[in-house]
C-alpha positions in Angstrom: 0.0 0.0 0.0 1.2 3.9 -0.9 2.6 5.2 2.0 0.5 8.6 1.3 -2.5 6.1 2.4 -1.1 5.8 6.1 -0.6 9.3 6.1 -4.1 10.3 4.9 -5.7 7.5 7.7 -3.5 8.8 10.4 -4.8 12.2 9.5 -8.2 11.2 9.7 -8.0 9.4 13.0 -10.6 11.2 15.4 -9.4 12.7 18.8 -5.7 13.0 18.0 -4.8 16.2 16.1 -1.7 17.2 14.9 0.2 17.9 17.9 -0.4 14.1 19.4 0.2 12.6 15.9 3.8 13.8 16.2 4.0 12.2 19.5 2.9 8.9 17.9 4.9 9.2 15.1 8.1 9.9 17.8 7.1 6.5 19.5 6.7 4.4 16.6 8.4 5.5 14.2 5.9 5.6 11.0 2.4 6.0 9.9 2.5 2.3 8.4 3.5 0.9 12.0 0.9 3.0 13.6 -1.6 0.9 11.5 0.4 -2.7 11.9 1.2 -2.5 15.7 -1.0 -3.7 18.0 -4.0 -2.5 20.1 -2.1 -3.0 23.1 0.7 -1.2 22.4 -0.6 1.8 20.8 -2.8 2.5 24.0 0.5 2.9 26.2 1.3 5.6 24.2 0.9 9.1 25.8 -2.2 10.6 23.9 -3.7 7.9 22.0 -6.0 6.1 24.2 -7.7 3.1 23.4 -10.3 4.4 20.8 -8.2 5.8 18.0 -6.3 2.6 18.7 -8.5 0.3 18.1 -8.6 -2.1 14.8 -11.9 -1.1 14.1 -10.9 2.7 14.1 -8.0 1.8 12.0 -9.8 -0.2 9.6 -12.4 2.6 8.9 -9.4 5.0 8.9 -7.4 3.1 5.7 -10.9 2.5 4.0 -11.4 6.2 3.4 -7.6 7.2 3.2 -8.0 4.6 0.2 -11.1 6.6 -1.2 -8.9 10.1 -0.9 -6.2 8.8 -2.4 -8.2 7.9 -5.2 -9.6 11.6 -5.5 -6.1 12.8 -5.1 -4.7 10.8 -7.6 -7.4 11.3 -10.1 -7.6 15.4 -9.4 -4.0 16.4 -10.1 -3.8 17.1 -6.3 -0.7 17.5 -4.4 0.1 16.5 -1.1 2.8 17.6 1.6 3.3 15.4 4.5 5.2 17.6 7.1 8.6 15.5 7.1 8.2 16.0 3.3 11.1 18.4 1.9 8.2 20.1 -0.1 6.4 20.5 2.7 6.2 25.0 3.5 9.1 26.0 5.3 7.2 28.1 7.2 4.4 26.2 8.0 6.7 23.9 9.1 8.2 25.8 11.9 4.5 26.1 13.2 4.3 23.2 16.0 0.3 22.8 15.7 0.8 22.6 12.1 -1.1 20.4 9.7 0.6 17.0 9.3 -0.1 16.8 5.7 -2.0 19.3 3.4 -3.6 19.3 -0.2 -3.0 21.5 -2.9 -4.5 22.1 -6.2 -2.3 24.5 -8.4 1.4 25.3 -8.5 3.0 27.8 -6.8 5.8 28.1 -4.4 4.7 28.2 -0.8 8.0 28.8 -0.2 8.8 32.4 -2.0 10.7 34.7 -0.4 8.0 37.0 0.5 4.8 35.8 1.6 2.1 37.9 3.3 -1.6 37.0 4.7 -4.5 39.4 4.0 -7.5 39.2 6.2 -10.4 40.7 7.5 -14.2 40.6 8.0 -16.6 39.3 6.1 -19.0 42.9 6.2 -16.1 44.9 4.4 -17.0 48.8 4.1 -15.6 50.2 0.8 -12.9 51.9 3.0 -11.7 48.3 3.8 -12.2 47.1 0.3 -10.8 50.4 -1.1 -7.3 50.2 1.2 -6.9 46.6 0.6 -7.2 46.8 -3.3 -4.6 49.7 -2.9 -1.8 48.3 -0.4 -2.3 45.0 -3.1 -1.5 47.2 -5.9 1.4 49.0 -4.0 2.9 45.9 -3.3 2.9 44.7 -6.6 4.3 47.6 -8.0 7.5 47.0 -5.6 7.4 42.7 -5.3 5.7 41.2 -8.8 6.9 37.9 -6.7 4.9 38.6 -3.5 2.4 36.1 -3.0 -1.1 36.7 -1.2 -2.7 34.5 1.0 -6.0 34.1 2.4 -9.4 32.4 3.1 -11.4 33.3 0.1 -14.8 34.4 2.5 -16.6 37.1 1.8 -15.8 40.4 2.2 -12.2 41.6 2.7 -10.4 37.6 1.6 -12.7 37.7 -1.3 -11.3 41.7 -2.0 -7.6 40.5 -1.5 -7.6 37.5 -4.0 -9.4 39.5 -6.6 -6.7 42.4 -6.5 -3.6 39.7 -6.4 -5.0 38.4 -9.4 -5.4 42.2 -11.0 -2.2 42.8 -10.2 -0.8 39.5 -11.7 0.6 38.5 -8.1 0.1 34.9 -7.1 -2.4 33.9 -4.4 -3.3 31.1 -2.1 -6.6 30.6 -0.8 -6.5 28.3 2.2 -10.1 26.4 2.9 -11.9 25.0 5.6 -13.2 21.9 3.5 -11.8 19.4 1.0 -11.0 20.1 -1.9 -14.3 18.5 -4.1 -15.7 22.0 -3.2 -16.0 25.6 -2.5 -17.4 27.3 0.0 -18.9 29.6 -0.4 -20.1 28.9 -3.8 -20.4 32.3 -5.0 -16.7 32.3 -5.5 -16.3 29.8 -7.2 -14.8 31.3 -10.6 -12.6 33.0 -8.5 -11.3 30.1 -7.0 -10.5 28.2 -11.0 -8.6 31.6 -11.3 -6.8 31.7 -8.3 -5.7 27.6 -9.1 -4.3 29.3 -12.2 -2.2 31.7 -10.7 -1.2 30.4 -7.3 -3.5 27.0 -5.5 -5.9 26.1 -3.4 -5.0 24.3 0.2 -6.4 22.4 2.6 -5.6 20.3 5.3 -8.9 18.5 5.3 -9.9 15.5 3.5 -13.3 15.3 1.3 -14.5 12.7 3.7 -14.3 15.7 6.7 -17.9 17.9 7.3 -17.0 21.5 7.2 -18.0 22.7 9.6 -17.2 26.2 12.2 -14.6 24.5 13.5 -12.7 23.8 10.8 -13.0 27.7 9.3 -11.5 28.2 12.8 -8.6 25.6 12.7 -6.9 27.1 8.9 -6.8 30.2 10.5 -3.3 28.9 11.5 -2.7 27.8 8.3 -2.9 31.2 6.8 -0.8 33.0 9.7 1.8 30.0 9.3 2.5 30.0 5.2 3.3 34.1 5.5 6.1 36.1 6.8 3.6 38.5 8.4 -0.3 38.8 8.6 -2.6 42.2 7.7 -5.7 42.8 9.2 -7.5 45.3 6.7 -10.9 45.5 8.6 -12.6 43.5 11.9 -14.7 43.7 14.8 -14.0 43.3 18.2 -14.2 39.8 18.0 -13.8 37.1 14.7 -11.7 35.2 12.7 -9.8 37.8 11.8 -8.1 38.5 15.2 -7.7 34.8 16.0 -5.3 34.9 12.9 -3.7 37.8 13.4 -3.2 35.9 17.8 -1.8 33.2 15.9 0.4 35.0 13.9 1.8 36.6 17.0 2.4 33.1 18.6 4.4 32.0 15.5 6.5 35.1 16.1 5.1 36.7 12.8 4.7 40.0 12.0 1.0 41.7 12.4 0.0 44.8 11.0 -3.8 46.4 10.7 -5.0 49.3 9.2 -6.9 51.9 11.7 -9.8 52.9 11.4 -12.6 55.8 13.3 -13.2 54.4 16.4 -16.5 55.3 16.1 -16.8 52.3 13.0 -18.1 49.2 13.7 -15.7 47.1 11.3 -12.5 49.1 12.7 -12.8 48.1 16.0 -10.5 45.1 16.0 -7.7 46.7 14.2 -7.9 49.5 16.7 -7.3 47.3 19.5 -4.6 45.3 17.9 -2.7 48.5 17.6 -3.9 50.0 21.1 -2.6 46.6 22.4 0.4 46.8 20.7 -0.7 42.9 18.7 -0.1 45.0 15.5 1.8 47.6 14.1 -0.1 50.8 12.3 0.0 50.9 8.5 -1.4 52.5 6.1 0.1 51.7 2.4 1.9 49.2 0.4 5.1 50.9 1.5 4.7 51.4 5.6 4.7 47.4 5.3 7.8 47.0 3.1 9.5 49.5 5.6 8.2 47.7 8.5 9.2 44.4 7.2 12.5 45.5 5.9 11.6 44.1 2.4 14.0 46.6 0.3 12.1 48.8 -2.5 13.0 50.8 -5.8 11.2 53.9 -6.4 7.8 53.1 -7.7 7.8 52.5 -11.7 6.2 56.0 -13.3 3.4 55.2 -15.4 3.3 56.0 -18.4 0.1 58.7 -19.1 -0.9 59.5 -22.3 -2.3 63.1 -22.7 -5.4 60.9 -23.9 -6.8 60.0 -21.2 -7.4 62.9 -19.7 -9.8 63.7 -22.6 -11.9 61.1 -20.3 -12.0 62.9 -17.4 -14.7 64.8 -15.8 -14.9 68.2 -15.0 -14.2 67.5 -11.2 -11.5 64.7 -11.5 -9.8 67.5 -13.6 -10.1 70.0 -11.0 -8.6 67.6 -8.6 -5.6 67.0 -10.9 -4.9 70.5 -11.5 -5.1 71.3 -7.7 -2.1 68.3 -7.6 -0.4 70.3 -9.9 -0.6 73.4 -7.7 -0.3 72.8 -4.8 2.4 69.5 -4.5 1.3 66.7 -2.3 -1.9 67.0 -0.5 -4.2 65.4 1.8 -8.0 64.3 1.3 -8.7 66.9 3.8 -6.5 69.4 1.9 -8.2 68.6 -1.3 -11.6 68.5 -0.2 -11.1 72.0 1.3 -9.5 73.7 -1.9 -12.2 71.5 -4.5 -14.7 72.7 -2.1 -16.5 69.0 -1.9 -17.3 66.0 0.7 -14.2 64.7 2.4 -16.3 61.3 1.3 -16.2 62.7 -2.4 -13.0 63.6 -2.4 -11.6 59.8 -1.4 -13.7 57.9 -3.9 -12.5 60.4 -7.0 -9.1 59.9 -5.2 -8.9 56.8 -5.6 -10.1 56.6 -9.1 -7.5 58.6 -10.5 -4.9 56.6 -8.7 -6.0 53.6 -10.2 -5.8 55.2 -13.5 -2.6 55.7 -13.1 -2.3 59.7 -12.9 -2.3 60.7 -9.0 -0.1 58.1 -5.9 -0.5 57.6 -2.7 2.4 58.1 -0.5 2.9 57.2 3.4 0.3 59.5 5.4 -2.1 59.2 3.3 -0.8 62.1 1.1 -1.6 62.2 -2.7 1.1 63.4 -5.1 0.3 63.8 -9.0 2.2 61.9 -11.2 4.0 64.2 -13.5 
């Protein structure tokens, strides 16, 4: 029998975990003698009790380690068992980590820079707005970066979508096997994201997702990066737990602020308060922060064109630029005489066209 088998069945023994499966494996030496050593044995082990040990447990186990390695087999699906010199360097160094994960796509989960994106689920186009920005910053400085997250709704969904924009790779780590995607909404995005970067998973297709299971690859995203961003978040949700985790794997957190007034800030403003995350607010405060080294970013090239497409207001907005140097919303707002509000969303819009950036401070500068 494949030894991947004995790995998938010791995976899917009930009651164990990861942590207690590297104690067994320490005691007897291999997932196949696991499987072949006797009842009697296996219970003296610390951790494994007599149900997991049992032949009948370890029967059932093998018979749908068998079916998986079927799917596997038959779904272009990788596998990393985590004595496996593919296995994520990373992840590896995490000592609740997954004892083997699946992946569908290829990419390198070992890059040299690696960052986790997360966040609620009720983004506010603030949230979805900075996160689509510090994506696009950081592509403009690391076209190798890659992004990983959860692909939920809200911010996860927001960061996949603008990695893939900005033709950086992505991971989307899941809470279920890999015969699905929850939720099913996003699913295209998923058959995109196996294009350019891979799903994974440390569950099996015979496992129920459930809550638990959304809560357990949280560790999985904070272990496969370098450091973790928390773009938006309440006081309490899966967000925070990452960016906890994160800090345990001495990993590097950063959130975004936010009013304090604003429900979806909240968490991020008590991750900085707390000192669990350091304050960004671009592309660039967390390539400083993370000592990631930079070249000025590339000048786009405008032509006189597209300003034919402007409005009458985006033009006023570029010709204050001109004027007056680099600005802040507030600044603009006052001298075009509109909503601070306004005066964001048109912001942004011209940066993503290319004519306006957004330095550190949130200060605009036109792009001569």
């Amino acid at each position: 029998m494949d030894a991947l088998v004995y790995q998938i069945a010791l995976s899917l023994l009930p009651g164990i975990g990861s942590i207690r499966t590297r104690s067994i494996l320490a005691h007897v030496g291999s997932p196949e003698k696991f499987f072949t050593e006797s009842s009697g044995i296996l219970e003296k082990i610390p951790g494994v009790g007599a149900h997991p040990a049992t032949n009948t447990q370890r029967r059932k186990a093998l018979e749908t380690a068998k079916k998986e390695y079927e799917f596997v087999k038959n779904n272009n699906i990788r596998t990393a068992w985590f004595l496996d010199e593919d296995y994520p360097l990373r992840l590896k160094q995490c000592e609740d980590a997954p004892v083997i994960i699946y992946i569908r796509g290829d990419t390198d989960l070992d890059t040299a820079k690696i960052i986790s994106i997360v966040g609620t689920r009720h983004a506010t186009s603030y949230g979805t707005g900075a996160c689509k920005k510090i994506i696009e910053q950081l592509a403009a400085f690391f076209p190798d970066l890659l992004v990983v997250s959860g692909l939920a709704y809200g911010i996860d969904v927001c960061a996949h979508k603008a990695a893939l924009k900005n033709g950086l790779k992505t991971v989307a780590v899941l809470g279920h096997g890999l015969h699905m995607i929850y939720p099913a909404v996003h699913r295209q995005v998923a058959r995109e994201i196996v294009g350019q970067g891979a799903l994974v998973t440390e569950f099996a297709t015979s496992q129920i997702p459930d809550k638990g299971n959304f809560i357990a690859r949280n560790r999985v995203i904070a272990g496969l990066a370098d450091a973790t961003l928390v773009v938006e978040s309440g006081i309490k949700g899966g967000a925070l737990i990452t960016a906890d985790l994160a800090n345990s794997y001495n990993r590097d957190v950063f959130a975004l602020p936010g009013r304090t007034s604003d429900t979806w800030s909240q968490g991020c403003n008590q991750l900085i308060k707390r000192n669990q995350a350091a304050l960004i607010e671009s592309g660039k405060d967390i390539a400083y922060l993370m000592g990631w080294e930079t070249s000025p970013l590339p000048k786009k090239e405008v032509q006189k064109a597209l300003f034919v497409n402007l409005n009458e207001e985006e033009k006023k907005l570029i010709g204050i630029l001109r004027e007056h140097g680099e600005l802040s919303v507030d600044q603009v707002a006052i001298l075009a005489n509109i909503p601070v509000s306004k005066a964001s969303s048109m912001l942004l819009n011209l940066e993503f066209s290319g004519l306006i950036t957004l330095l550190p401070g949130n200060i605009y500068r036109y792009l001569t």
